[in-house]
C-alpha positions in Angstrom: 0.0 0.0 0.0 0.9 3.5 -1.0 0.2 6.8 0.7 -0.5 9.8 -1.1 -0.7 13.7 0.2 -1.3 16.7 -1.9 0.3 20.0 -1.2 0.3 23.2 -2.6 3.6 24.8 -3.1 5.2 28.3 -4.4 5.7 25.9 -7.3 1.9 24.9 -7.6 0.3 21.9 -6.2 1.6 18.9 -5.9 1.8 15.1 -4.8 4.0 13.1 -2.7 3.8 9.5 -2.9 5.7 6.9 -0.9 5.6 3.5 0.3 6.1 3.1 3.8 9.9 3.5 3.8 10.4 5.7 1.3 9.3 8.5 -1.3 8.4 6.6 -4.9 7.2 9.4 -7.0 6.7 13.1 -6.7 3.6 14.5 -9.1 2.7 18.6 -10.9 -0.6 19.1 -10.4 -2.1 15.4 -10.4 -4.4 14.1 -9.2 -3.5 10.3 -8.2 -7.2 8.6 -8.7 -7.5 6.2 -5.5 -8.5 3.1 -6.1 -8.1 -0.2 -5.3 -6.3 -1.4 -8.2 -3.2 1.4 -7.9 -3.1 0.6 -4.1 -2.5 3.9 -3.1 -4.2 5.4 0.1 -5.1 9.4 0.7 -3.2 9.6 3.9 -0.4 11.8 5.1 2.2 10.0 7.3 5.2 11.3 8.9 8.0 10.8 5.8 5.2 12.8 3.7 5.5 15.7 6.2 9.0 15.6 6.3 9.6 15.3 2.5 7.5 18.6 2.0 8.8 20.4 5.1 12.2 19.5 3.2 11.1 20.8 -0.1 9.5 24.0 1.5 13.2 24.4 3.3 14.1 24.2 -0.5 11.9 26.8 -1.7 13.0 29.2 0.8 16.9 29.0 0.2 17.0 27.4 3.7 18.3 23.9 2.1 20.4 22.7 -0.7 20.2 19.1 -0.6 17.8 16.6 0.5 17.7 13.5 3.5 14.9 11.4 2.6 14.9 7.8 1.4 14.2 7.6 -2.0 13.2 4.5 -4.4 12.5 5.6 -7.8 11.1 2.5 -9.5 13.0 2.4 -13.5 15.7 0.9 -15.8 18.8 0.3 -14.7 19.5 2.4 -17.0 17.3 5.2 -16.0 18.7 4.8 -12.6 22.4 5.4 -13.4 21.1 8.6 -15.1 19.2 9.3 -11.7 22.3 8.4 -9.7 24.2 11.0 -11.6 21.5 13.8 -11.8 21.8 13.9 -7.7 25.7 14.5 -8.2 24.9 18.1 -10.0 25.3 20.8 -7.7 23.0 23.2 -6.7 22.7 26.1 -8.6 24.6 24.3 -11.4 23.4 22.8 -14.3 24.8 20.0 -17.0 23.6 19.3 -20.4 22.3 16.0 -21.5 25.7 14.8 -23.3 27.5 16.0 -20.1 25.5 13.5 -18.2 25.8 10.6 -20.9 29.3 11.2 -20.5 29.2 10.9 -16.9 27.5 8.0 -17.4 30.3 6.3 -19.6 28.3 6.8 -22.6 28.9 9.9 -24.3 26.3 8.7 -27.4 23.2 8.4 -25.4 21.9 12.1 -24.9 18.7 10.8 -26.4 18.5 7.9 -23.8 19.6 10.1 -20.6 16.9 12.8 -21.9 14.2 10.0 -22.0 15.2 8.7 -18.8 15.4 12.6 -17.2 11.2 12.5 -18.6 10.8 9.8 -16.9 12.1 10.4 -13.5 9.3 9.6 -11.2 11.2 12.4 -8.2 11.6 15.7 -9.4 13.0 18.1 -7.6 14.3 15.7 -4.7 16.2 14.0 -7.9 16.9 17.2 -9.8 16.6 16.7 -13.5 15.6 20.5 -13.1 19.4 21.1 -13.6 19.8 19.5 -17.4 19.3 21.9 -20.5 20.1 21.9 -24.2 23.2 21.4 -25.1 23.1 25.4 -26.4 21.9 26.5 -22.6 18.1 26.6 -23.4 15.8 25.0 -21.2 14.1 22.4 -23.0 11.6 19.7 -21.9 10.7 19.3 -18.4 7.7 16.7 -16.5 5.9 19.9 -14.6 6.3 22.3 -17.6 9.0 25.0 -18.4 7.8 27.5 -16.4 8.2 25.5 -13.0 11.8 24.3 -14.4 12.8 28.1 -14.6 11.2 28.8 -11.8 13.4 26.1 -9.7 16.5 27.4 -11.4 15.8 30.9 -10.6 15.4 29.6 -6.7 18.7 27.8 -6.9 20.6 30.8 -8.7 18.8 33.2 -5.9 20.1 30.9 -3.0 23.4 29.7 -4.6 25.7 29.3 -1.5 
């Protein structure tokens, strides 16, 4: 079982799923239809308060990294574009054949910005921080405007 909270956000509103040991998926402006066959349960627990009381920390400038357990469900693949999304440091950004290159794969800007689309934690997992190649922002889950938006907070509260 699954538990779901909604929040609203400088950002917009959102949703915070987790699983009872750690957040699986972070949501713009969804709303997760409850129902027995997704399993997932309207009910805010104590990891769902601290994962927004983290990202409102985040909001503010008041935090630069995130402590939460995380389990992103995905490829292998995906994952090991994940794993090196969290590596980018805040206020800084990478474009996608700088991260297939992290990755060992300097051919697969293509794959990592499929993977990026499909990361199921933004923000927490900040795919926020990948652009075009040229510096444009291109392509984000929650639309461009919240991707500039949580660029413009990082480059405000840059430490």
């Amino acid at each position: 079982m699954e538990n779901v909270f909604y929040y609203d956000t400088r950002i917009g509103r959102i949703s915070i799923i987790e699983n009872g040991m750690a957040i699986t998926r972070i949501c713009f402006a969804n709303k997760i239809e409850l129902n027995n066959e997704l399993n997932i349960e309207a009910n805010e627990t104590e990891l769902l308060r601290e994962t927004i009381k983290q990202l409102e920390e985040f909001f503010e400038g008041k935090r630069n990294c995130f402590d939460l357990p995380l389990e992103p469900k995905g490829t292998e693949f995906q994952k090991k574009v994940w794993d090196a999304l969290q590596k980018i440091p805040f206020g800084e950004t990478r474009s996608y054949g700088e991260i297939a290159k992290t990755i060992g794969n300097e051919k697969a800007s293509r794959a990592v910005g499929m993977a990026n689309n499909k990361n199921p934690i933004p923000i927490i997992i900040p795919c926020h921080r990948v652009i075009g190649a040229n510096g444009k922002l291109v392509g984000y889950a929650g639309g461009l405007d919240i991707k500039e938006k949580l660029l413009k907070i990082e480059k405000d509260y840059r430490r």
